[in-house]
C-alpha positions, -999 to +999 in steps of 0.1 A: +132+062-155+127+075-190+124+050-223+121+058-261+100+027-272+105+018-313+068+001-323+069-029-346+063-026-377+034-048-382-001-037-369-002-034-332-023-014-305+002+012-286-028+024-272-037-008-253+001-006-243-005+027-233-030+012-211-016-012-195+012+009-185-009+032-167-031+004-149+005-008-135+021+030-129-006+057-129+021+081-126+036+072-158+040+099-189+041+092-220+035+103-256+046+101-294+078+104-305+071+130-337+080+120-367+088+083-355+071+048-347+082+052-313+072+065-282+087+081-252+079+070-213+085+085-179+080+054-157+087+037-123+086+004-144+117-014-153+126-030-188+112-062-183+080-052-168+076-032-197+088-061-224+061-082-208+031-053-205+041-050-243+035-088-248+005-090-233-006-061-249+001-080-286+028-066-295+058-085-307+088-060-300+121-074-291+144-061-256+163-041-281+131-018-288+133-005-254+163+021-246+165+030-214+175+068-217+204+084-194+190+106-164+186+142-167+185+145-132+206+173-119+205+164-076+193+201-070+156+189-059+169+161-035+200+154-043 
């Protein structure tokens, strides 16, 4: 599943949330969004595993923050 994460706006540490993402899904992708307090996410996690890795990770961002994004997947690999 892909995300697009918007960071709070007070001081927080995406890289320990970046960290703890990877601990739970070591397959997981992600980087900044440019221009933006965001960031995007390739993941096997689902939205609330993510809402509470963000928690834990001190972060104070709301359900809303987290869009899951439509699949771009087209079926040609394996359908």
């Amino acid at each position: 599943m892909q995300y697009v994460i918007t960071l709070p706006s007070e001081p927080s540490d995406p890289r320990r949330f970046a960290e703890l993402i990877v601990a739970e899904d070591p397959g997981a992708v992600l980087d900044q969004v440019p221009g933006a307090p965001a960031i995007r996410l390739s993941t096997c996690l689902s939205h609330g595993e993510l809402h509470g890795l963000a928690g834990a990770a001190g972060m104070n961002i709301g359900t809303e923050s987290i869009k899951l994004l439509p699949s771009d997947c087209c079926g040609g690999c394996s359908g």
